[in-house]
N, C-alpha and C positions, 0 to 999 in steps of 0.2 A: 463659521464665526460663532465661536462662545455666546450663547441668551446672556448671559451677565454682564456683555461688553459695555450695556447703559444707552443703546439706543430707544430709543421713544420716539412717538408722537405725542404733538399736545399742539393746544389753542388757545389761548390767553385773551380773556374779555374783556374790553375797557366800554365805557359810556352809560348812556342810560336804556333800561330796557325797552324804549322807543326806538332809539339812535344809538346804536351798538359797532363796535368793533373786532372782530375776530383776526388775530396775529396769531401764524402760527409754524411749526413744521414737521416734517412726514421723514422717517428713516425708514427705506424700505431696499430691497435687493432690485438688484439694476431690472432683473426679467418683469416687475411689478410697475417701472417708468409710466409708460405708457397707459395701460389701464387705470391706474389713482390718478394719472392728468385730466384723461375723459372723464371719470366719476366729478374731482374737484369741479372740474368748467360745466358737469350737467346740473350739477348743483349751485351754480353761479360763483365759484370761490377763485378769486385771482389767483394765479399763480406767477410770482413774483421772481422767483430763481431757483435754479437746480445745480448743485455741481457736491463733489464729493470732498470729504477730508484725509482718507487712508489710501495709500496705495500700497499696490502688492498686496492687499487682499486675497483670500479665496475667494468668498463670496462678494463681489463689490457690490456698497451701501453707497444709496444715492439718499440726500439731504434734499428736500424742496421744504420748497418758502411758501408759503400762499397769507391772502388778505382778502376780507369781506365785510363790507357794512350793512345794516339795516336791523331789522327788530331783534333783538336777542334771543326769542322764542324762537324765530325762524331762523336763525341762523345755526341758533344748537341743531336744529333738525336735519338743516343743512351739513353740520360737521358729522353730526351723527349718521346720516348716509354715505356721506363720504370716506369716512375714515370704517366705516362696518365692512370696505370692501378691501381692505390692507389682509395680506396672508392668503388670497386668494386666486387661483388660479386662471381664471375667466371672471370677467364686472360685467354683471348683466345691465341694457340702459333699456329697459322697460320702458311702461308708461310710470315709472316713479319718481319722475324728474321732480324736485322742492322747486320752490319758487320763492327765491331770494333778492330782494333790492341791493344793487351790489356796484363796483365798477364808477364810482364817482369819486370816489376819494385822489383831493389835490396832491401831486409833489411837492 
């Protein structure tokens, strides 16, 4: 698959830097599923939904969802571990698990 196709991740912040929001979503190749789940959930970050838009692909690109509440500091820290493990072959889950207030947010 072409780098120019306009796949991205990103994470969109809403609230206050008390009481924060993190919306967001992950393109990454199918063989990368499973390891950015584990990093997302040891990092506290919900993962809200997975599926894909192209088919007949070479490389199939998987699309997830994820969502996380709580201080804004901590949550960047939290995205920022978790998405620093995209393109890589093995996600190590150390003792560097964040510690995020997460998981209450109403339907």
């Amino acid at each position: 698959m072409a780098p120019n196709i306009g796949l991205n991740t990103w994470a969109s912040f809403t609230g206050t830097m008390e009481q924060a929001h993190i919306a967001g979503a992950v393109a990454m190749p199918e063989t990368e599923v499973n390891s950015v789940i584990r990093t997302l959930r040891a990092n506290n970050i919900e993962v809200v939904a997975i599926h894909y838009h192209m088919s007949g692909d070479e490389q199939h690109m998987i699309f997830l969802h994820h969502l996380v509440k709580g201080p804004a500091s901590e949550l960047a820290k939290c995205f920022k571990a978790a998405s620093g493990n995209l393109g890589k072959k093995s996600v190590s889950r150390g003792n560097k698990k964040m510690q995020c207030i997460v998981n209450d947010i109403e339907p």
